[in-house]
C-alpha positions as CSV (number, residue, x, y, z in Angstrom):
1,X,22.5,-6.9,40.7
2,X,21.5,-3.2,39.3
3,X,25.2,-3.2,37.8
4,X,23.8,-6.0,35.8
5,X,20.3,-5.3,35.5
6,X,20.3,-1.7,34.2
7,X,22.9,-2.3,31.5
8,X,20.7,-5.1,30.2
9,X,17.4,-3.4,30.1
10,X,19.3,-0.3,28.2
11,X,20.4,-2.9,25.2
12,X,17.1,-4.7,25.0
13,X,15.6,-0.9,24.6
14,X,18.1,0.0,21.9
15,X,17.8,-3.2,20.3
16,X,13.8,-3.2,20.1
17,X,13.8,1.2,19.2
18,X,16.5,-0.3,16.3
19,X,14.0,-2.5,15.1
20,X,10.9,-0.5,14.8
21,X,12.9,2.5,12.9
22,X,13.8,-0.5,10.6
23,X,10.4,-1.8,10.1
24,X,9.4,1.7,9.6
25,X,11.5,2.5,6.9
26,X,12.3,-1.4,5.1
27,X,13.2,-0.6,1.5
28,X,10.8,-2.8,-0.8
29,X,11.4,-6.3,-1.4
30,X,13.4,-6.9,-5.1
31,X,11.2,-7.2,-7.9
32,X,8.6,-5.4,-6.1
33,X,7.3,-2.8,-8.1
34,X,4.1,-0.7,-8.9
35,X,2.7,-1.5,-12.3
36,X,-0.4,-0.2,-14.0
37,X,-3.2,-2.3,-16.2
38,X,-6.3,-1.5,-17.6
39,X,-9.0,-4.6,-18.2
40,X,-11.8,-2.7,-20.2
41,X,-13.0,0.3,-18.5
42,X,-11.2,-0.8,-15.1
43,X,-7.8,0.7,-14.0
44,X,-5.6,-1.3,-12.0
45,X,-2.8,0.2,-9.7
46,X,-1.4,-2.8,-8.1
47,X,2.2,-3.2,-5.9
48,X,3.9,-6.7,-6.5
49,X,5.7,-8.7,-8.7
50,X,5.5,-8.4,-12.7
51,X,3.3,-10.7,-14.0
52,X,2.7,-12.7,-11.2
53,X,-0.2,-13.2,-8.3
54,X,1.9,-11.9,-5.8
55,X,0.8,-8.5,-4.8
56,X,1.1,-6.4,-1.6
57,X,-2.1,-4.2,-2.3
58,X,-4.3,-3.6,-5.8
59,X,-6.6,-0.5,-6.4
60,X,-8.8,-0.4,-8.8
61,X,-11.4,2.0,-10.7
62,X,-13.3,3.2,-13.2
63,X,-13.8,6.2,-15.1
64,X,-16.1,9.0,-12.9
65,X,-15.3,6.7,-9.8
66,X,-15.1,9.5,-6.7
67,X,-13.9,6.3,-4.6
68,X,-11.2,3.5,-5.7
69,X,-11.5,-0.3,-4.6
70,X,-8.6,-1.0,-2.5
71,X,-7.8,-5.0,-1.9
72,X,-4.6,-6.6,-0.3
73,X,-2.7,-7.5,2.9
74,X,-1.8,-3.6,3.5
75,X,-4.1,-0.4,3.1
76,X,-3.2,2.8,3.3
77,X,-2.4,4.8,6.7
78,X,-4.9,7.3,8.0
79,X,-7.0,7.0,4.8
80,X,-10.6,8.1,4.2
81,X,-11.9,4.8,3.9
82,X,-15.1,4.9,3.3
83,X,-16.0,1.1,3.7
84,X,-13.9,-1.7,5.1
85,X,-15.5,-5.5,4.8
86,X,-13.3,-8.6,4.2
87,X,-14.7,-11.0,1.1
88,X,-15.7,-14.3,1.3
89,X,-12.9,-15.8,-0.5
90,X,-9.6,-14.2,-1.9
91,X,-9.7,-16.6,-5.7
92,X,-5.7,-16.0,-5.9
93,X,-5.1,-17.5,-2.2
94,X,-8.0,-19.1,-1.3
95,X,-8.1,-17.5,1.9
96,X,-9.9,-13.9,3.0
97,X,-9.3,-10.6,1.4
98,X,-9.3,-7.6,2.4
99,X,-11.2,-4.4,0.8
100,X,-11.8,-1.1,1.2
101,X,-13.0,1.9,-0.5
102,X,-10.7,5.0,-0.4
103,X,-11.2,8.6,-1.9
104,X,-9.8,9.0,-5.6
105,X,-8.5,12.4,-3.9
106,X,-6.9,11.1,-0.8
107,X,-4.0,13.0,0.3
108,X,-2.1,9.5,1.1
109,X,-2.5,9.1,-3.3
110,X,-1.6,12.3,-4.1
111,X,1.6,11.5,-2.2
112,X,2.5,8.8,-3.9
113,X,2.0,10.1,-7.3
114,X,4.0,13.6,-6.7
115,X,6.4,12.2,-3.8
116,X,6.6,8.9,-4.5
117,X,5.9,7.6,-1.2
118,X,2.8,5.8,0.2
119,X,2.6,4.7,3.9
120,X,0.7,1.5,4.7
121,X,0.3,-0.8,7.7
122,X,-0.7,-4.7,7.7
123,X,-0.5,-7.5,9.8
124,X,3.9,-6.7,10.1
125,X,3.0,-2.7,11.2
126,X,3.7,0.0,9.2
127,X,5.8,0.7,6.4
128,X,6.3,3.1,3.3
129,X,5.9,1.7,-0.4
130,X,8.2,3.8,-2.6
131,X,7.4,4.7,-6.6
132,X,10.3,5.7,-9.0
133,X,10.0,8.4,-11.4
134,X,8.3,6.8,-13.9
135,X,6.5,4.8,-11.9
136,X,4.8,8.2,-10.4
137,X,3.8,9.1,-13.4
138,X,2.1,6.1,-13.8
139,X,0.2,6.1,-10.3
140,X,-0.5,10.1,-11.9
141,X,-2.4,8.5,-14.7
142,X,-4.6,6.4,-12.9
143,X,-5.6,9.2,-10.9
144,X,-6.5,11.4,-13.4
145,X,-7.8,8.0,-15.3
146,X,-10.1,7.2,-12.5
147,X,-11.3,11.0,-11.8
148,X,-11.9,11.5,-15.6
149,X,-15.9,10.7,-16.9
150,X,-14.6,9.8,-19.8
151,X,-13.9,5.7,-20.8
C-alpha cells in the first residue's frame, strides 16, 4: 500500500507547488494593458482592455491628492490602504465594487512606474500586473500628475 500511497501523494504535491508558482507569475491576459485618461481634473490609471468596461483595477486622482482612489476586483499587495469599504452598486456590472484609498507614494506604485511590476491579489490569489516601457512612463505621469497641486 505505501509503495502506492507515497508515490501518489509526491505527484499531487508537485502538481499543486506547480500550480501556485503558475498563478503567481501568469503573464497578463492579451489585450490587457495599462492605459491612462484624464476626465477634467481627474487622472485615471486603469488595467484592462482598450476602450472597453472591462478592467482588472482603476485608480484615480486628482491634483494635490496625497491618497489615490483605488476600485476593481484586485488591489494592491501589502499596500497602505488607508480605507477599504465596498459601494453600493458597481454601475458597469451591477454588482458590488470594491474601493480603497492607497498612498500616492506607495512603494507597490513606485514599482510599477520604475520596474514595471505591480503585485495584486483578488478573489484567484495573487499575481503580478506587468507595464511596458512606455506604459511606465505613463503610470510615472500619473504619479507626478496626482502629487502635483497644480490642475
Amino acid at each position: 500500500m505505501f509503495k502506492v500511497l507515497i508515490p501518489t501523494v509526491a505527484a499531487l504535491g508537485l502538481v499543486a507547488f506547480t500550480a501556485q508558482t503558475q498563478e503567481a507569475s501568469a503573464p497578463a491576459q492579451p489585450g490587457m494593458a495599462w492605459h491612462l485618461v484624464q476626465e477634467g481634473d481627474m487622472a485615471k490609471l486603469a488595467y484592462g482592455m482598450a476602450n472597453s468596461d472591462q478592467l482588472a483595477m482603476m485608480i484615480t486622482c486628482s491634483p494635490g491628492d496625497r491618497t489615490a482612489v483605488v476600485y476593481g476586483d484586485v488591489q494592491p499587495v501589502g499596500a497602505r490602504v488607508a480605507t477599504s469599504a465596498p459601494t453600493p452598486m458597481d454601475p458597469m456590472s451591477g454588482g458590488d465594487a470594491d474601493e480603497a484609498r492607497i498612498a500616492v507614494d506607495d512603494a507597490n506604485l513606485a514599482d510599477l512606474a520604475h520596474r514595471g511590476a505591480l503585485r495584486v491579489s483578488g478573489e484567484g490569489g495573487e499575481t503580478v500586473l506587468t507595464a511596458t516601457t512606455a506604459e511606465r512612463r505613463g503610470v510615472r505621469g500619473f504619479l507626478s500628475y496626482c502629487g502635483s497641486a497644480r490642475a
